[in-house]
C-alpha positions as CSV (number, residue, x, y, z in Angstrom):
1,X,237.4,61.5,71.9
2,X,238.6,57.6,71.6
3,X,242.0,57.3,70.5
4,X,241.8,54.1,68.6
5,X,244.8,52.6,66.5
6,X,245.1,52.8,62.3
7,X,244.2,48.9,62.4
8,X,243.8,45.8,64.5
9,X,242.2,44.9,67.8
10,X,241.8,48.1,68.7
11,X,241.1,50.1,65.4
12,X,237.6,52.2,65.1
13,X,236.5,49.4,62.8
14,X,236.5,47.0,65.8
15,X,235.3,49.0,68.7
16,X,231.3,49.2,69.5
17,X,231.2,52.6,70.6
18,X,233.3,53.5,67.0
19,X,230.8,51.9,65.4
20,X,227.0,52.0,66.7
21,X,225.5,55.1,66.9
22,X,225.2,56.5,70.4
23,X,223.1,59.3,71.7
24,X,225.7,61.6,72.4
25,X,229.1,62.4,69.9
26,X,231.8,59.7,69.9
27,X,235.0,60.6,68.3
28,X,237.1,58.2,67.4
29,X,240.6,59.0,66.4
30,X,243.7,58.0,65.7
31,X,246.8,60.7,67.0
32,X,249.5,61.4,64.6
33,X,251.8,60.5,65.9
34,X,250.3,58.0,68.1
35,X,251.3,59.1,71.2
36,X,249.9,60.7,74.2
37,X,251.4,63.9,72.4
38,X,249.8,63.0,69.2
39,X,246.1,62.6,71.8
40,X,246.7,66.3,73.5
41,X,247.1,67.5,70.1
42,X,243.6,65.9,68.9
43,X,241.9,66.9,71.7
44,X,243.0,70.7,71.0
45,X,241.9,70.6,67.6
46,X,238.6,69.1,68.7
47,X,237.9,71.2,71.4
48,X,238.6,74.2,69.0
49,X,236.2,72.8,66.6
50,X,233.3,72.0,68.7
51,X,234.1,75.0,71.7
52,X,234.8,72.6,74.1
53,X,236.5,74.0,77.5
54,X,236.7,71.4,79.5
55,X,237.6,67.8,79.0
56,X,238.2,64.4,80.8
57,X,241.0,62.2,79.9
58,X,241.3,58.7,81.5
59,X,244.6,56.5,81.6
60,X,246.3,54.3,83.8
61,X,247.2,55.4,87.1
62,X,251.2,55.3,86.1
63,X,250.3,57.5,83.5
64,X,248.4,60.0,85.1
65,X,251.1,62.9,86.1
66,X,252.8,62.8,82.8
67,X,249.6,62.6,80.9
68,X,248.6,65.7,82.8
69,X,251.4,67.7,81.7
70,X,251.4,66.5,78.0
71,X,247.9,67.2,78.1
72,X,248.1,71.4,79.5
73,X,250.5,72.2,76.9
74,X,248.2,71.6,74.2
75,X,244.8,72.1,75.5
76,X,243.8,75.1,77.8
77,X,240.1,74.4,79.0
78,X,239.2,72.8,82.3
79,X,241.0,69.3,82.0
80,X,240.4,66.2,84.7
81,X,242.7,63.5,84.7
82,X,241.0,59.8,85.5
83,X,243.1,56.9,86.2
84,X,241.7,53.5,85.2
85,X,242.4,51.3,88.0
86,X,243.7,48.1,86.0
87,X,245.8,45.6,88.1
88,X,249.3,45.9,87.9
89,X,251.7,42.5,88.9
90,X,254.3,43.9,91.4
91,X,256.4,43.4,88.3
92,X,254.3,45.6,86.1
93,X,254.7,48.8,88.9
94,X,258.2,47.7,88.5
95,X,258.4,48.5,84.7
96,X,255.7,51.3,84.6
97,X,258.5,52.9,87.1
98,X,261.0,53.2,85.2
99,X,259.3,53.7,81.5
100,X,257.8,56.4,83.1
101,X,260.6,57.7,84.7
102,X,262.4,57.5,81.4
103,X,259.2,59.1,79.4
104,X,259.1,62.0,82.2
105,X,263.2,62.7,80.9
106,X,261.4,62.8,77.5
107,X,258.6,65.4,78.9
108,X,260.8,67.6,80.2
109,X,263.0,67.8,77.1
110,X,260.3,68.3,74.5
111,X,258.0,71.0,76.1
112,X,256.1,71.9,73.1
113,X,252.3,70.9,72.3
């Protein structure tokens, strides 16, 4: 699964993999609501569809941890959490700091799938 937004740059429309075929399944999707919430909810429905017991989610490394934990509430296979190594400026660790301290305050809050 690809989660892809409703329109723009980075809609199904405009992404290669969304559109050629491929020799294995791409699914391209976009979570309602378009969170990493809305994602673990996607990936549950599709691994229920399709029997699925393990999975593979990739993000960015400051995202990793609180992906992890969004993601187990929803799906219950085998799940292994990638983190994409894009650069980050000093500045950008800065900020991923403390949106994902804030987000984490979030997590813990909302503990439903």
């Amino acid at each position: 699964m690809i989660s892809v937004a409703a329109d723009g740059e980075f809609s199904a429309a405009n992404l290669p993999i969304c559109t050629t075929p491929q020799p294995f399944a791409v699914y391209c999707e976009t979570p309602d609501p378009f969170t990493t919430q809305g994602e673990a909810r996607d990936l549950s429905a599709l691994a229920a569809e399709h029997g699925w017991t393990s999975a593979t989610v990739i993000t960015f490394t400051p995202h990793v941890v609180r992906s992890r934990m969004i993601m187990e509430r929803c799906f219950t296979g085998d799940l292994r959490m990638v983190a994409d190594d894009t650069h980050l400026t000093p500045a950008g660790w800065a900020y991923e700091m403390l949106y994902q301290t804030g987000a984490f305050a979030k997590v813990l809050l909302d503990t439903g799938c």
